[in-house]
N, C-alpha and C positions, 0 to 999 in steps of 0.2 A: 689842739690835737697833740701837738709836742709835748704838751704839759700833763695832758693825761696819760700819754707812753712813757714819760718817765714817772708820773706818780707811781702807776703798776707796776714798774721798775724798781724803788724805791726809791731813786734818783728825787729826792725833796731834804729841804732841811729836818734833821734827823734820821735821814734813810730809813725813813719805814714806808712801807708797799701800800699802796691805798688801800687794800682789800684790808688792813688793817687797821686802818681808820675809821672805815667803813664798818667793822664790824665793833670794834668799842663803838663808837657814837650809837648803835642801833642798839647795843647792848643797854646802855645807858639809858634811853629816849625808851626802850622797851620794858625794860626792870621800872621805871618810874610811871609809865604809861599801867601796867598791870597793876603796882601798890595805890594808884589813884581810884584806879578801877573795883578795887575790893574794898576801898572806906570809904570813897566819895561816891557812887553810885547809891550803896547802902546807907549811908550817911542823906542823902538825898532827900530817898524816900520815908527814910522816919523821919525828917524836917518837912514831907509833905502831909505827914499821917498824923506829926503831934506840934500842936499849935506852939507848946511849950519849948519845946528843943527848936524848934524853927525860930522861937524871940530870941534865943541862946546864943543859938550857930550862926544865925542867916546877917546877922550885923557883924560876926567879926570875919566873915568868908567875902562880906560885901564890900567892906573896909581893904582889906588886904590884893583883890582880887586887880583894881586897877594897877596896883604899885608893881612899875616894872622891876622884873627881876635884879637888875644891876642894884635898885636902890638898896633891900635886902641882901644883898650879896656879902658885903662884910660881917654882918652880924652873924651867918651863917659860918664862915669861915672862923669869926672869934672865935664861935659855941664849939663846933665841928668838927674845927680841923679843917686837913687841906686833903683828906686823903677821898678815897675815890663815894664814898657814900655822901659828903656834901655836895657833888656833883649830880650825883641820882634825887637827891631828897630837893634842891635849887628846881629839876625839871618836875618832882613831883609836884612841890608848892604849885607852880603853872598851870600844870593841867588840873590838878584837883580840885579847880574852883568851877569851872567850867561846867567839869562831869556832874558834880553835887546841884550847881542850879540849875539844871538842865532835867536831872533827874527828879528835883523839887517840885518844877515847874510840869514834867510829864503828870505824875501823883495830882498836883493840884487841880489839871484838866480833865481829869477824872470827872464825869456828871455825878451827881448825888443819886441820879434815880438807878445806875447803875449798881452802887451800892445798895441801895436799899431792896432792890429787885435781890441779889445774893443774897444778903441775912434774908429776906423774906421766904427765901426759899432752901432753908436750913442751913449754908454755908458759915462757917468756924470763920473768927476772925482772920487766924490766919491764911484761910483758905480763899478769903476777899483781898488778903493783899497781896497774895501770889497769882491768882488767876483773874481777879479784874484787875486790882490797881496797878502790877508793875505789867501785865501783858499791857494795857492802853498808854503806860508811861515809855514803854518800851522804845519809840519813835524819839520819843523826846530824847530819850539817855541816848539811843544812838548818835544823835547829832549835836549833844555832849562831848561825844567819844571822838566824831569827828574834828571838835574846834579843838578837844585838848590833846587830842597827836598832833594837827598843827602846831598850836601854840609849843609843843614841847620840842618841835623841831626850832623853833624860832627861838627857843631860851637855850638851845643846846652850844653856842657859841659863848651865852656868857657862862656857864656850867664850867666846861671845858678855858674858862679864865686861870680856873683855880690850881695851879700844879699840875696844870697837865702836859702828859709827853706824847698823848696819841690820843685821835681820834678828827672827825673832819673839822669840828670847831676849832680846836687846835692846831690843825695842818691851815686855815685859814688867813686864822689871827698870825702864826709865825711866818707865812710868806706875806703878809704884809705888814710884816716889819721888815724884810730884804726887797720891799716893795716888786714882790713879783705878781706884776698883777693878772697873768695867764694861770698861775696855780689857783691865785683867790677866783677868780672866775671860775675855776674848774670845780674849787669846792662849792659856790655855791650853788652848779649848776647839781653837783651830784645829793646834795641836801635835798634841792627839790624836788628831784626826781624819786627818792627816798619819801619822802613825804607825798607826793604823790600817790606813788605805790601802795603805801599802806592808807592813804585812804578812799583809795579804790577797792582794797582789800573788806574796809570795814564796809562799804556801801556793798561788796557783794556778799557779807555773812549778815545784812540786814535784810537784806530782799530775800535771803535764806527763810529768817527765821522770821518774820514780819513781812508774808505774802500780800496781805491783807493792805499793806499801806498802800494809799490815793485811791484805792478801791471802793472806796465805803464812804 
């Protein structure tokens, strides 16, 4: 508790206020959580629709997908730089694997006689991949979307390695270098709570928009 009245204080190495920390890291975890979400989701589902782009993509996203972020970490920093977009593009890499086979694997679950019932009854290609394919994938990409804000909180410590002067990964790692270990507790406590949140967030704009799910 001491340690979180002076984080809000800014009473921490660096003297920055939590609520500052707090808001880079979510900045960070959030900018990379939406550019995942606009090429890996989309990305996904034409890897579910074309046999071809799926032999392409789906071996080097399978490849990359186990290797923990630290192992990649320098190469990023060679390419990059140290400044604040190889820290957002680190938490992309993370979640954009997740989202893309999740969204692959929604598409794929698709029945066939689904489709064929649509063209049978005049529907435009694109009109079958809008309204049957990704409505039925929908499920699937949400809990995409779920494992890769997790994981993106989980990669946001080694993100926040690189030059950073603010955010919670950062407010971590440097109190545990003056081995205070009530601050590192504090940050990890407030990540997960962070990560929690939002993905209680995403479980309630699914149930929004995907009434239908465990119904049927």
């Amino acid at each position: 508790l001491d340690a979180f009245v002076a984080a809000l204080q800014g009473q921490t190495q660096g003297d920055v206020p939590l609520y500052e920390h707090v808001l880079v890291s979510m900045a960070r975890v959030l900018g990379a959580f939406a550019l995942a979400g606009i090429t890996g989701a989309p990305l996904g589902i034409a890897m579910g629709t074309s046999r071809t782009l799926r032999g392409i993509v789906d071996p080097l996203i399978e490849f990359y997908r186990p290797l923990p972020p630290l192992a990649y970490l320098p190469l990023i920093i060679i390419w990059l730089g140290i400044g604040e977009f190889p820290k957002v593009f680190l938490i992309f890499l993370a979640i954009f694997a997740p989202m893309a086979i999740a969204a692959r694997s929604g598409v794929r679950s698709v029945s066939t006689e689904q489709i064929h019932a649509a063209y049978a009854m005049g529907a435009s290609k694109f009109q079958v991949i809008f309204h049957v394919i990704l409505k039925a994938a929908l499920p699937e990409i949400f809990t995409g979307m779920r494992i890769g804000i997790g994981v993106g909180w989980t990669t946001l410590v080694a993100a926040e390695m690189v030059a950073a002067s603010r955010g919670l990964g950062f407010m971590v790692l440097n109190s545990a270098e003056y081995l205070a270990s009530d601050a590192v507790i504090m940050g990890i406590i407030v990540i997960g709570i962070l990560a929690f949140a939002f993905d209680l967030l995403i479980r309630r704009i699914e149930k929004a928009l995907i009434p239908w799910k465990g119904k049927i």
